[in-house]
C-alpha positions, 0 to 999 in steps of 0.5 A: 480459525480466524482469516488471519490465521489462516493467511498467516499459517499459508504465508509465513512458510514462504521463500524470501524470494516470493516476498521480494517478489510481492507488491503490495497495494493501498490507498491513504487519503492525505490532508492538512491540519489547520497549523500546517501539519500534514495528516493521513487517514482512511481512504474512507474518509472522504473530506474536501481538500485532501488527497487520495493516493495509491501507493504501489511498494515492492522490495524491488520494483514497482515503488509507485504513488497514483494520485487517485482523481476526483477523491474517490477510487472505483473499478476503472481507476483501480485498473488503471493503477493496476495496468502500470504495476502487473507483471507476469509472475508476480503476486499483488497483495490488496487491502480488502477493499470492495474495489480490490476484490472486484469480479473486474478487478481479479480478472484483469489481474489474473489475466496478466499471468499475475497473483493476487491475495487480499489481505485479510480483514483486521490485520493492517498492523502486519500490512507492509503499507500500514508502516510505509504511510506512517514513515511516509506522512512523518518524512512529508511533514520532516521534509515539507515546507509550508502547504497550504492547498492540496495541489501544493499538496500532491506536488510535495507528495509527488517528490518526497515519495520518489526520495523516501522510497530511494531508502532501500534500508527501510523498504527493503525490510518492511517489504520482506523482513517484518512481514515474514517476521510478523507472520511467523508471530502469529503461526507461533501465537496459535500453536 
C-alpha cells in the first residue's frame, strides 16, 4: 500500500469539522518573465530575483502569506512562521519538505497541544495549497499592473493575497470540500 493510500484510507473518513479545522502549510517561490508575466515554481528552485513565501490557508483562520527572507527557508524561519499560525487543537498539514519534518520542527508544534501531518510524497495534486497558488499566480497577473523588480513584487503579493484569500467561495471548498472529495476518490481507486 502506497503513502498515499494510506493517508487517504486515514483521512477520508474524517468529520467535516476536522477539516475546517485544518491548515494547511507551503511554500512557492514566485518571479517574473521577461514580458512581465508573473510565474511560480518550486520552493526549490532558487533563482535571483524571485520571491519566496509561505503561505498558511485554512477554511476559516489563519489565511496568511510570509515572505520568506533571504530566499532560502530553514528551521528557525519555519518556526517563526509556525509561532504566528498554532493554536491548540488544531492539526497543520505540511508538504514534505526536510524542513517541515524536522526533529525541531514537530516538537515545537507539538508542544502548543497543535497536530501535525505531512502530506505524503507524490500527492500535491490532492494538496489544498497546489490549487490555491495557481488560482493565486492567475489572480497576481489578472489584477497586476506592471512589475518590474521583486520588491514591486512582494508589494502586489502582499495586497492581492488579502483580496483573493476575502473569496470565501473558492477557499472555502478548496480547504474542506475537494480534499475531502479527492480523498474518498482514492480509497474508492483502491478497493
Amino acid at each position: 500500500m502506497t503513502q498515499r493510500e494510506l493517508f487517504a484510507r486515514e483521512f477520508s473518513a474524517s468529520s467535516f469539522s476536522f477539516w475546517r479545522n485544518a491548515i494547511f502549510v507551503d511554500e512557492r517561490r514566485f518571479g517574473l518573465k521577461s514580458d512581465g508575466e508573473i510565474y511560480s515554481t518550486s520552493p526549490i528552485r532558487s533563482r535571483r530575483g524571485t520571491v519566496l513565501a509561505c503561505g498558511a490557508v485554512s477554511a476559516d483562520w489563519p489565511r496568511s502569506l510570509h515572505r520568506i527572507e533571504h530566499g532560502h527557508l530553514n528551521t528557525e524561519k519555519y518556526l517563526k512562521v509556525m509561532d504566528s499560525i498554532v493554536s491548540p487543537g488544531r492539526t497543520i498539514f505540511s508538504t514534505n519538505n526536510p524542513v517541515h519534518g524536522s526533529v525541531v520542527a514537530t516538537q515545537y508544534i507539538s508542544s502548543r497541544q497543535t497536530s501535525y501531518v505531512l502530506w505524503p510524497p507524490r500527492s500535491l495534486d490532492i494538496m489544498p495549497m497546489t490549487s490555491i497558488w495557481k488560482h493565486f499566480v492567475d489572480e497576481l497577473n489578472y489584477a497586476t499592473s506592471i512589475v518590474s523588480n521583486p520588491d514591486q513584487l512582494r508589494g502586489e503579493m502582499e495586497i492581492v493575497w488579502l483580496d483573493f484569500m476575502a473569496n470565501n467561495s473558492f477557499v472555502y471548498p478548496t480547504t474542506v470540500g475537494y480534499v475531502w472529495l479527492d480523498l474518498g476518490k482514492i480509497v474508492d481507486e483502491f478497493q
